[in-house]
Backbone as CSV, one residue per row, in Angstrom:
resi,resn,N_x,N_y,N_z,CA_x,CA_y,CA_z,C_x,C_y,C_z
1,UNK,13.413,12.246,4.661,14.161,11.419,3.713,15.392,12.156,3.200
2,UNK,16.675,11.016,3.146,17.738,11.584,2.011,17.903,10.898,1.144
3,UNK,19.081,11.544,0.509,19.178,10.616,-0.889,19.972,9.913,-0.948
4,UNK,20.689,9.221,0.670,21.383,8.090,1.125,20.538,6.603,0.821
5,UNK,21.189,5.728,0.263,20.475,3.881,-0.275,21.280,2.911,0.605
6,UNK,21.327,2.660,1.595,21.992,2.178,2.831,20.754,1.561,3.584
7,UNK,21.620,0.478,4.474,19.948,-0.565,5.223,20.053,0.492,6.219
8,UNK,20.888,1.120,7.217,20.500,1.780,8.092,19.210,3.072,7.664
9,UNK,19.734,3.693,6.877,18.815,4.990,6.402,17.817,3.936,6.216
10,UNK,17.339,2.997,5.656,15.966,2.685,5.140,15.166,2.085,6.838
11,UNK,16.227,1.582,7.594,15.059,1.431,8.942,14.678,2.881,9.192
12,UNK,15.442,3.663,9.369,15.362,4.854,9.967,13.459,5.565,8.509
13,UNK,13.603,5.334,7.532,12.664,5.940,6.948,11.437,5.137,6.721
14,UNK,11.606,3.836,6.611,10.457,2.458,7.029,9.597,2.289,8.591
15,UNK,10.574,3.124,9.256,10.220,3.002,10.965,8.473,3.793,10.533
16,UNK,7.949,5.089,10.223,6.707,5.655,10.602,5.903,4.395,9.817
17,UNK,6.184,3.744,8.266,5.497,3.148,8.062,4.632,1.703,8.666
18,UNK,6.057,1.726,9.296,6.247,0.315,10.177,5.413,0.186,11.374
19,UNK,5.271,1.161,11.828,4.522,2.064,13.212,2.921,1.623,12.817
20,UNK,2.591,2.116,11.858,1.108,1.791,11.221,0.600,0.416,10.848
21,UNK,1.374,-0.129,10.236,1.919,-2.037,10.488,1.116,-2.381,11.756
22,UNK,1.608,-1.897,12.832,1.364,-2.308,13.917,0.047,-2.253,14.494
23,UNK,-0.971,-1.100,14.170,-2.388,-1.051,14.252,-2.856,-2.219,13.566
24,UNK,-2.824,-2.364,12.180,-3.256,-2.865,11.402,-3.307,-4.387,11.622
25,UNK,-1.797,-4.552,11.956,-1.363,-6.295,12.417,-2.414,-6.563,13.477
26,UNK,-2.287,-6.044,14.373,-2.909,-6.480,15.769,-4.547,-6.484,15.407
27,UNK,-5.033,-5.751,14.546,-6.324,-5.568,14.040,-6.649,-7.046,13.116
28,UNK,-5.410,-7.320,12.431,-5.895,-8.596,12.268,-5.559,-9.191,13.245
29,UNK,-4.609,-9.822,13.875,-4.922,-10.406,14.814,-5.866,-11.161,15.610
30,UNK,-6.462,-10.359,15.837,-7.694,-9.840,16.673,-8.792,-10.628,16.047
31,UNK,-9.105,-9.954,14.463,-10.024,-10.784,13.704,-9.649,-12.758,13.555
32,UNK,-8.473,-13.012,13.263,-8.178,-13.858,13.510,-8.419,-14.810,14.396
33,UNK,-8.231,-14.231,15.794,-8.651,-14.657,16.996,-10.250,-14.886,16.577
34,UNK,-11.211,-13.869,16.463,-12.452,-14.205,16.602,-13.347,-15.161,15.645
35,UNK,-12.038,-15.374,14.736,-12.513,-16.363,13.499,-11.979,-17.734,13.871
36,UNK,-11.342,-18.250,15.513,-11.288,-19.270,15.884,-9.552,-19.817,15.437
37,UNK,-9.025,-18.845,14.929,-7.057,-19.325,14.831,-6.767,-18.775,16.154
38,UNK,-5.210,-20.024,15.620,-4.842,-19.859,17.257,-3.425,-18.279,17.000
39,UNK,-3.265,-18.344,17.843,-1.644,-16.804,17.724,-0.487,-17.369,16.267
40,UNK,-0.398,-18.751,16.685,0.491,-19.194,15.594,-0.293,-19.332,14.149
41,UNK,-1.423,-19.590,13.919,-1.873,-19.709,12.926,-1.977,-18.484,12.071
42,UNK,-2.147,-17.380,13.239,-2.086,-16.089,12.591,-0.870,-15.388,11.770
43,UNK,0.469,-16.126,12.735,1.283,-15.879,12.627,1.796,-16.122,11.241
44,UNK,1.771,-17.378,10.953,1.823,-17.700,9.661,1.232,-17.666,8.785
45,UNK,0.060,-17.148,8.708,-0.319,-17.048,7.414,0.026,-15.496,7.288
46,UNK,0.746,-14.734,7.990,1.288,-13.339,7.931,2.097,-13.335,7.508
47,UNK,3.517,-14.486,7.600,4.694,-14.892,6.872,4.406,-15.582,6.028
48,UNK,3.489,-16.582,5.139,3.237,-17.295,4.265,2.422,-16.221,2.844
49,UNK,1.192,-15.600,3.575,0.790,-15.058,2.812,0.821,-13.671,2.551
50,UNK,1.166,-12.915,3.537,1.586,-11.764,3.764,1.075,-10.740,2.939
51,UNK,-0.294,-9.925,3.132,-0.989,-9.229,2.363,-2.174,-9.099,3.355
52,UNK,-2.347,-7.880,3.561,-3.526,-7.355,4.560,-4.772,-7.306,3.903
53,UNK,-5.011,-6.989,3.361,-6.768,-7.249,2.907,-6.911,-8.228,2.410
54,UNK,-5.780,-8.871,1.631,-5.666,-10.485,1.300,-5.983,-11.103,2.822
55,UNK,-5.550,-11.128,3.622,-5.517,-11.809,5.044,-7.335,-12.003,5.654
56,UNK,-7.333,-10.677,5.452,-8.157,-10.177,5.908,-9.667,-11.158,5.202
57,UNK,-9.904,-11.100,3.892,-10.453,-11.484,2.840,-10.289,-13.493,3.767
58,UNK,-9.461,-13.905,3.347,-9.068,-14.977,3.734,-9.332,-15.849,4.934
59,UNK,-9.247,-15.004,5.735,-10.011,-15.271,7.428,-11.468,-15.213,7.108
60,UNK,-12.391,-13.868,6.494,-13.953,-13.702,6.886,-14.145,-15.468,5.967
61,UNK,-13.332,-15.565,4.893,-14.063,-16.786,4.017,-13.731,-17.792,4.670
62,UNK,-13.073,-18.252,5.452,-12.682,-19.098,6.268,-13.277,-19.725,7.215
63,UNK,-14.852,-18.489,7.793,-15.302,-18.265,9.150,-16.647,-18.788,7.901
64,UNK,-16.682,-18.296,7.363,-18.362,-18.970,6.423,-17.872,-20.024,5.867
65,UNK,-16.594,-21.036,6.018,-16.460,-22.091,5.059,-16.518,-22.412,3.483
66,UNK,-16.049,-21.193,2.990,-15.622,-21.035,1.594,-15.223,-21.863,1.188
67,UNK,-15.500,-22.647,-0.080,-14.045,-23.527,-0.807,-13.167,-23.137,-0.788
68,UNK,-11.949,-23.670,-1.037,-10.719,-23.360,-0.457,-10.076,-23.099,-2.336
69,UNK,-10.797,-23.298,-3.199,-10.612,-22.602,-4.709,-11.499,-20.677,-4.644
70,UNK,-12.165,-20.961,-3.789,-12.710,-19.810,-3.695,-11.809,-18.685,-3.140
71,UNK,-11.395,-18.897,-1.697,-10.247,-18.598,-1.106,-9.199,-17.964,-1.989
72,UNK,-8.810,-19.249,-2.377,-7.123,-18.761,-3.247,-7.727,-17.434,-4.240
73,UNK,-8.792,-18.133,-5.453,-8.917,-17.156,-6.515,-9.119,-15.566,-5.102
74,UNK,-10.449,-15.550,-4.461,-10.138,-14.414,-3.954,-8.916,-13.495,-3.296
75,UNK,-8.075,-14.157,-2.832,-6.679,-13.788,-2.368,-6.153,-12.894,-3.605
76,UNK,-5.765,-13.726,-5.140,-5.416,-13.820,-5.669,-5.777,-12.372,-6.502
77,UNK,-7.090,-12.447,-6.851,-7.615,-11.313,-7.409,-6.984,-9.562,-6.601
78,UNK,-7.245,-9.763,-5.436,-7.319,-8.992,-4.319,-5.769,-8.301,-4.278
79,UNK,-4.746,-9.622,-4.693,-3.434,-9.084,-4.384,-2.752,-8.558,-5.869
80,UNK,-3.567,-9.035,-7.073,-2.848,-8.939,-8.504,-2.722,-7.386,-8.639
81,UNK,-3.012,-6.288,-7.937,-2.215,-5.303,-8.072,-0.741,-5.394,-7.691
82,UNK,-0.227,-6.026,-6.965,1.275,-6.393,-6.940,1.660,-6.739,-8.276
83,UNK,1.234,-7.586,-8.945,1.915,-7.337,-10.702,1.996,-6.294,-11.120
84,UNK,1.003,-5.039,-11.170,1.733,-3.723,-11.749,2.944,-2.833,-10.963
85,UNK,2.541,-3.179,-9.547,3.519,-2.967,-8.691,5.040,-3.263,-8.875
86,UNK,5.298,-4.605,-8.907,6.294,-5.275,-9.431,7.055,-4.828,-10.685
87,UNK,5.755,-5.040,-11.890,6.705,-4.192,-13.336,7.229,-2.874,-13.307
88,UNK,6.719,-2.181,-11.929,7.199,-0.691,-11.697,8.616,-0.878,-11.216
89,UNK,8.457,-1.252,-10.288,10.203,-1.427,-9.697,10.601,-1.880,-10.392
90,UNK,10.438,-3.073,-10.986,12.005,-3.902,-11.547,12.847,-3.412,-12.479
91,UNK,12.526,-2.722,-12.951,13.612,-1.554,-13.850,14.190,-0.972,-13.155
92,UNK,14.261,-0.695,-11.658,15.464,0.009,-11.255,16.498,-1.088,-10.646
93,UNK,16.185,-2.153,-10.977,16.913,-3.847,-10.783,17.612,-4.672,-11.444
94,UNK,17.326,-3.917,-13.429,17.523,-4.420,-14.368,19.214,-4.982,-13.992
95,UNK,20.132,-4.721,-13.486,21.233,-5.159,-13.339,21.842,-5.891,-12.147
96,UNK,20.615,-5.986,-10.995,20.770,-7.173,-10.124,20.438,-8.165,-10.468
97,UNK,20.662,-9.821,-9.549,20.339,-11.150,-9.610,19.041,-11.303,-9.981
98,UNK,18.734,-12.225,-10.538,17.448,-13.193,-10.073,16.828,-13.257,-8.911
99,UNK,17.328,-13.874,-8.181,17.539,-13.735,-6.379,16.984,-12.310,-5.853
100,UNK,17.612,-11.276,-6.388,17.667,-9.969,-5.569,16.000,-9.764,-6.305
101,UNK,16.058,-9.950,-7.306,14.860,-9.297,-8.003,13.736,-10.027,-7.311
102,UNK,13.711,-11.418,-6.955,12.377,-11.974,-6.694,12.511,-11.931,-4.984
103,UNK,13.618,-11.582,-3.712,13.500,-11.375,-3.052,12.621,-9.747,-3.132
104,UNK,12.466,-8.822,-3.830,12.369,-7.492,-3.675,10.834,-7.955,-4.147
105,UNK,10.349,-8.426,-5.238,9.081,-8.427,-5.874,8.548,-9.564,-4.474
106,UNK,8.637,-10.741,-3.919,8.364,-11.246,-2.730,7.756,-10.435,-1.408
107,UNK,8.532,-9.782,-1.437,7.971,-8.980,-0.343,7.498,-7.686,-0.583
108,UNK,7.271,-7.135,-1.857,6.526,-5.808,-2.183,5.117,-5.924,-1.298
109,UNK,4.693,-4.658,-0.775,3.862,-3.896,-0.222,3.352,-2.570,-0.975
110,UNK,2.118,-2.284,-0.756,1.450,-1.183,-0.982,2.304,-0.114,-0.761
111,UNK,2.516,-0.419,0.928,3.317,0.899,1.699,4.932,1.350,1.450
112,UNK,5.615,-0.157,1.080,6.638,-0.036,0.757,7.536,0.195,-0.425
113,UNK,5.989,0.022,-1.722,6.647,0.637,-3.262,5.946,1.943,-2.743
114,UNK,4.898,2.487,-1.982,4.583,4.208,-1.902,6.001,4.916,-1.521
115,UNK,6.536,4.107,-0.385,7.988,4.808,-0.086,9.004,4.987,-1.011
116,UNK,9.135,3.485,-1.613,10.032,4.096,-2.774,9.577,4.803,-3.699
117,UNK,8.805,5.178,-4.103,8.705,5.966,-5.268,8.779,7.406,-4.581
118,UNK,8.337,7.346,-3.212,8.681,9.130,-2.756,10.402,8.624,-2.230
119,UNK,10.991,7.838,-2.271,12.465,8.064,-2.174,13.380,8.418,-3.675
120,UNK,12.651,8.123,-4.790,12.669,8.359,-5.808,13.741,9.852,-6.167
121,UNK,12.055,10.711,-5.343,12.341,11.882,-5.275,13.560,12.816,-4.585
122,UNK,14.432,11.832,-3.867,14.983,12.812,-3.680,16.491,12.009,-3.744
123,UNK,16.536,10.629,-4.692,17.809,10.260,-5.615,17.917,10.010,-6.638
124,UNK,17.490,11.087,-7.127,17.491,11.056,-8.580,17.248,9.870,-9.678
125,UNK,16.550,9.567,-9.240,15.217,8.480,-9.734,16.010,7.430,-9.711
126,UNK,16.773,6.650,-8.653,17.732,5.563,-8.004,17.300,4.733,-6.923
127,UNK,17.569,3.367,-7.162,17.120,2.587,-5.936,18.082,2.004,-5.866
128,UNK,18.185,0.872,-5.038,19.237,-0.208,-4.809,18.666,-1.481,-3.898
129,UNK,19.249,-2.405,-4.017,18.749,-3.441,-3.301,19.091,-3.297,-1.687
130,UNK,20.082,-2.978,-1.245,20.037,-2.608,0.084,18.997,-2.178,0.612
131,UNK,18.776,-0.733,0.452,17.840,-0.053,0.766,16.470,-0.929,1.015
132,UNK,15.852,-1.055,-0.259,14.790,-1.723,-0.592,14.667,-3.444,0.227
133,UNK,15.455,-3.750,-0.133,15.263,-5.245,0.664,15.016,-4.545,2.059
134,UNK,16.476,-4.494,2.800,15.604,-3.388,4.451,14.434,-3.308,4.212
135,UNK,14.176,-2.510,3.951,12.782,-1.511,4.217,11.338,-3.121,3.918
136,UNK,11.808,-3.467,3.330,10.806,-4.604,2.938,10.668,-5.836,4.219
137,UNK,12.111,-6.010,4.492,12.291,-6.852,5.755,11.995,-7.106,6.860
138,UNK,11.874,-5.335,7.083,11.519,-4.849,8.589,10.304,-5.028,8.381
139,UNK,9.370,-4.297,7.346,8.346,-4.029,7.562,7.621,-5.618,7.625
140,UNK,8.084,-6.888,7.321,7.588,-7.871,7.353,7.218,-8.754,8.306
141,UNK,8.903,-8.039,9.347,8.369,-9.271,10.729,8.288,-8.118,11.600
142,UNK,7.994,-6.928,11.522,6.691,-5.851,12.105,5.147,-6.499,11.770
143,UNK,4.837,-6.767,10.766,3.623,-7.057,10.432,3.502,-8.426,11.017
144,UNK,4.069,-9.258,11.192,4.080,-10.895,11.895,3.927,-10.872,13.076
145,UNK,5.495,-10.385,13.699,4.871,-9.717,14.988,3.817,-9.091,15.871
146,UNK,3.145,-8.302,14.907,1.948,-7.707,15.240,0.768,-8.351,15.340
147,UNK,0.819,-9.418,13.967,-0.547,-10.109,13.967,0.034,-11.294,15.413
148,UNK,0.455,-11.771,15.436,0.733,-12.892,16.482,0.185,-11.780,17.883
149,UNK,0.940,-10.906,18.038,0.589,-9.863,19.466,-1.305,-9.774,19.472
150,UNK,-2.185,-9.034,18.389,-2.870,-9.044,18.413,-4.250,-10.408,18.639
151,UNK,-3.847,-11.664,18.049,-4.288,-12.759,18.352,-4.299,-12.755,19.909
152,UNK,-2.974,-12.985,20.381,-2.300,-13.070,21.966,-3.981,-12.145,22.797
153,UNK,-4.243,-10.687,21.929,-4.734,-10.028,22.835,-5.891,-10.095,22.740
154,UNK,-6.818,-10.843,21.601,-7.601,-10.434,21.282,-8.955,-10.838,21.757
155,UNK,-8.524,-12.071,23.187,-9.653,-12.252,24.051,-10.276,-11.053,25.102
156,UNK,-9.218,-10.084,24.875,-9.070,-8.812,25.786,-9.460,-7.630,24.974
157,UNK,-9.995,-6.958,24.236,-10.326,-6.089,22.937,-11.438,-6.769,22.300
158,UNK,-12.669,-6.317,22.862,-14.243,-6.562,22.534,-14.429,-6.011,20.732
159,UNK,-13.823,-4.750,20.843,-14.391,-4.242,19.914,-13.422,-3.262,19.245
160,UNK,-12.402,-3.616,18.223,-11.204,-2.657,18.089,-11.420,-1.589,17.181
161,UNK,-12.621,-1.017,16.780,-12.926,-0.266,16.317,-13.304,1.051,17.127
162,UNK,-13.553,1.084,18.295,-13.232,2.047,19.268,-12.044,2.459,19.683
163,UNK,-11.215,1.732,19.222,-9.673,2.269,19.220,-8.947,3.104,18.283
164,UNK,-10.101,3.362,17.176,-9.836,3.901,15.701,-8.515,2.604,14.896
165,UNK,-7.988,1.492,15.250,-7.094,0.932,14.748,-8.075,0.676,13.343
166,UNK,-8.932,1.038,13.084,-9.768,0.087,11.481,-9.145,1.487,10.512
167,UNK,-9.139,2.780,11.258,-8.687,3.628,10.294,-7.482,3.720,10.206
168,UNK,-6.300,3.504,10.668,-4.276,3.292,10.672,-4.252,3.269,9.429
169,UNK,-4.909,2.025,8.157,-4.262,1.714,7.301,-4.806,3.048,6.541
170,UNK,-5.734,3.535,6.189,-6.029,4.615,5.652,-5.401,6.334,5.999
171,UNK,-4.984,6.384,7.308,-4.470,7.177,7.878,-2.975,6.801,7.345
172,UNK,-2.041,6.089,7.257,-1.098,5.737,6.600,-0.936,6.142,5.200
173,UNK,-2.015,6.169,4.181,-2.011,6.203,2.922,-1.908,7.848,2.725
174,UNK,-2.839,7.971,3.435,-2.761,9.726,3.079,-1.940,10.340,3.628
175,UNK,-1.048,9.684,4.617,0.359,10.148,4.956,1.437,10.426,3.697
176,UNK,1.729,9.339,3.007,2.307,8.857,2.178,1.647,9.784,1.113
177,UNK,0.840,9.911,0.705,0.076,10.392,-0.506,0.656,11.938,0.071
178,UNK,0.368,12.415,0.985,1.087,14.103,0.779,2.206,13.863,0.790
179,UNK,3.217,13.264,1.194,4.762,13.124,1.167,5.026,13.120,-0.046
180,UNK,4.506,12.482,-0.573,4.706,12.214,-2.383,4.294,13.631,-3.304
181,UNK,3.498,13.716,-3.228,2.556,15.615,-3.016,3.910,16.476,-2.968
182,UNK,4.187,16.702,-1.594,4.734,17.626,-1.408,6.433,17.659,-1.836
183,UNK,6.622,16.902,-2.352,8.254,15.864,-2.599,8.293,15.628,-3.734
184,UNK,7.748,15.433,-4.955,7.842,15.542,-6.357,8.044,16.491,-6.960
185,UNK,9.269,16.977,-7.134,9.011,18.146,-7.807,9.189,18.381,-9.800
186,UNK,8.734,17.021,-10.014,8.670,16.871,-11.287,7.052,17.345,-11.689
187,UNK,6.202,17.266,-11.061,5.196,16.977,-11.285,4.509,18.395,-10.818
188,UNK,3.759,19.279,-11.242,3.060,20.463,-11.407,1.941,19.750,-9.923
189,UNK,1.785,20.350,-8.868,0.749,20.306,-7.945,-0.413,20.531,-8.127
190,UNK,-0.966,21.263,-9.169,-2.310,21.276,-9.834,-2.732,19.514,-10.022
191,UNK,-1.726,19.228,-11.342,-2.038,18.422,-11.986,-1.749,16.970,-10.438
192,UNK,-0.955,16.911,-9.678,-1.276,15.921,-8.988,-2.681,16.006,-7.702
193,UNK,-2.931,17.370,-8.169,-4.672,17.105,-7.121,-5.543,16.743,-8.360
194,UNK,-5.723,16.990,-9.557,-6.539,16.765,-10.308,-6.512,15.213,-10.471
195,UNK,-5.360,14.361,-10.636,-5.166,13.415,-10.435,-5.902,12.326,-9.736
196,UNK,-5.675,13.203,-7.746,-6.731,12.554,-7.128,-7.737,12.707,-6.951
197,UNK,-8.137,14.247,-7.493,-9.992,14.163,-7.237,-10.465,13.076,-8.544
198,UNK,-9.783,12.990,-9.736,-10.371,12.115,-10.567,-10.317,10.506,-9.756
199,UNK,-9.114,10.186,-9.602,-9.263,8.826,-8.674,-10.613,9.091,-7.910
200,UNK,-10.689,9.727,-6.733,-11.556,9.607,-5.696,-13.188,9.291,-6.522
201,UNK,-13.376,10.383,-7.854,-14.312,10.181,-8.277,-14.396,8.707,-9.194
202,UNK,-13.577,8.449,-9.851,-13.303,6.682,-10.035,-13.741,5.824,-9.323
203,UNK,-13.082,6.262,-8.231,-13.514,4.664,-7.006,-14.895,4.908,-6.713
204,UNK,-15.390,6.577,-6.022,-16.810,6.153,-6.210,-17.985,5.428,-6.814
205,UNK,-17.829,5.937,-8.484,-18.320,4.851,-9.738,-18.082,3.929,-9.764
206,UNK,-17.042,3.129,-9.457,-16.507,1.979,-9.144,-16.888,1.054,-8.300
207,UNK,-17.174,1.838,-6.995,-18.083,1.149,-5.973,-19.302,0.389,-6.588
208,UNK,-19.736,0.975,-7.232,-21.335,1.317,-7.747,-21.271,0.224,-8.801
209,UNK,-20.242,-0.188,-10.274,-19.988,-0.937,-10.896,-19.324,-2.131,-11.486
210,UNK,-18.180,-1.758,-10.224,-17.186,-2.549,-10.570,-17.340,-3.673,-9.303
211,UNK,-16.964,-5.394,-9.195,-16.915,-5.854,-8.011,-15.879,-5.791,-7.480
212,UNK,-16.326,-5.772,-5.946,-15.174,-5.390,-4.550,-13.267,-5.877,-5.479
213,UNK,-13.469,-7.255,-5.547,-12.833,-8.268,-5.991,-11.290,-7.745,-6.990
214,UNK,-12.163,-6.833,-7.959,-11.511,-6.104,-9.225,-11.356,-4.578,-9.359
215,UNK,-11.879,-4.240,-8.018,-12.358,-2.860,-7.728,-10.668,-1.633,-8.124
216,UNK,-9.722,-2.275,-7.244,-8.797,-2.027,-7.200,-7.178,-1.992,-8.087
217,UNK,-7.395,-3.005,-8.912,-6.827,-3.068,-10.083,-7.643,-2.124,-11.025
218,UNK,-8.385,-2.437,-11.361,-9.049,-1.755,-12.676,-9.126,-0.224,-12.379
219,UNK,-9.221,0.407,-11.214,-8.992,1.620,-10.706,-8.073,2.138,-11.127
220,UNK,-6.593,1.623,-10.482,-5.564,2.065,-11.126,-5.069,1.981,-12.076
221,UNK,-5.537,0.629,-13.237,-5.364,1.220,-14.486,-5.981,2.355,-14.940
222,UNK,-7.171,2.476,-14.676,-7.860,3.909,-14.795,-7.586,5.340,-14.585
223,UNK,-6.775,5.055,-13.157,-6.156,6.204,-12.617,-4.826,6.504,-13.308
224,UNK,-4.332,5.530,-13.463,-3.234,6.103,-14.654,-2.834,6.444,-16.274
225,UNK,-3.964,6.083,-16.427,-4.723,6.725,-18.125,-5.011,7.883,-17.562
226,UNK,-5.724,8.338,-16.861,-6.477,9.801,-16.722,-5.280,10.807,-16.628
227,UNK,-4.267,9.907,-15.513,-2.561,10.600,-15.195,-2.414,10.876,-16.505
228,UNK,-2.333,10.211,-17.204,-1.027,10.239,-18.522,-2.150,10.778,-19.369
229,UNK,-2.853,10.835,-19.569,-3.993,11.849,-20.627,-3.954,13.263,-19.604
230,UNK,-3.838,13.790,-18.794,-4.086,15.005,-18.430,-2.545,15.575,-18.045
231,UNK,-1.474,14.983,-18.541,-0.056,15.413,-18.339,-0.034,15.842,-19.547
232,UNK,0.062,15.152,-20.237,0.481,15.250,-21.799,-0.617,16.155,-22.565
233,UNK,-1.781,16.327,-22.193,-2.822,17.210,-23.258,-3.393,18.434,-22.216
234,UNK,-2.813,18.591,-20.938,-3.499,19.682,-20.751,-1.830,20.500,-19.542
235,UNK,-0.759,19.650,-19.585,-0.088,20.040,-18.867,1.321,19.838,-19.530
């Protein structure tokens, strides 16, 4: 990464994320396929709804004949970490459109606010809509693309878990998670491992108490109380 905000630089730094997209897409895909959609059906609900474990979530309830109130609320639950997501960025937006702002919050990703916030690091805590829209763009009809390819293939791929594609999206995260690690240099490296062994130990308990559903929101509010209580009182 530099501390260039240009659409070219952002394909060029969206490309590894984009790469992982591509396991993942075709992995749904695939599921898709075996839940009886056709390539196009996949396709679109990749551009309509666009959210991978949302998708994901959405298809298994689909295949047991869920109500279709059941559906949405689950989607819904599943994706409302994008609201904290969202209130994170939009302050570096405060002086773009309407337009720009709800094109950028539209297409937010997991993978693609992890990038910006490690691009953060090295422009002096600056974004721009260029940049960001790119990087959001690509990574969108990468992910469309992919799920449509994977449908296409998925009479051919018995079992895509022998391919390791079920681990990409996780292998992705902890990509991102040391980049951020090793690229902050605001932040004391103690205090960002303590950080995640407390997360890791969170989600465990969490497993155990919290449902699948809410698992993930309530985490990271959690995880970022523990952040901001162990910055401020012990660092």
């Amino acid at each position: 990464m530099n501390a260039e905000l240009n659409r070219k630089t952002a394909i060029k730094e969206v490309l590894p994320t984009a790469f992982c997209y591509i396991g993942i897409g075709i992995a749904f895909g695939i599921v898709s396929k075996a839940a009886g959609l056709s390539a196009l059906q996949a396709g679109l609900m990749s551009l309509i709804a666009y959210g991978g474990s949302a998708q994901f979530i959405i298809v298994s309830m689909l295949l047991v004949h869920s109500p279709i109130i059941s559906i949405i609320t689950a989607a819904f639950l599943v994706n409302s970490r994008m609201i904290l997501m969202s209130l994170v960025t939009a302050k570096y937006f405060k002086n773009d459109s309407m337009l720009h702002n709800i094109l950028i919050g539209s297409l937010l990703t997991d993978e693609s606010f992890a990038l910006a916030m490690n691009k953060l690091n090295y422009t002096n805590n600056k974004l721009n809509f260029a940049w960001f829209d790119t990087a959001n763009w690509f990574a969108y009809f990468v992910w469309f693309f992919s799920s449509v390819l994977g449908a296409l293939v998925g009479n051919f791929i018995e079992n895509p878990t022998n391919l390791g594609i079920d681990f990409a999206l996780v292998a992705m995260f902890i990509g991102l998670l040391y980049l951020q690690m090793i690229s902050d240099k605001s932040l004391k490296l103690s205090l960002q491992l303590l950080v995640v062994v407390a997360t890791f130990i969170l989600v465990y308990l969490g497993l155990i108490f919290i449902p699948s559903n809410l698992l993930i929101i309530i985490i990271t509010l959690l995880g970022c109380a523990v952040g901001m209580v162990l910055k401020h009182v012990f660092f």
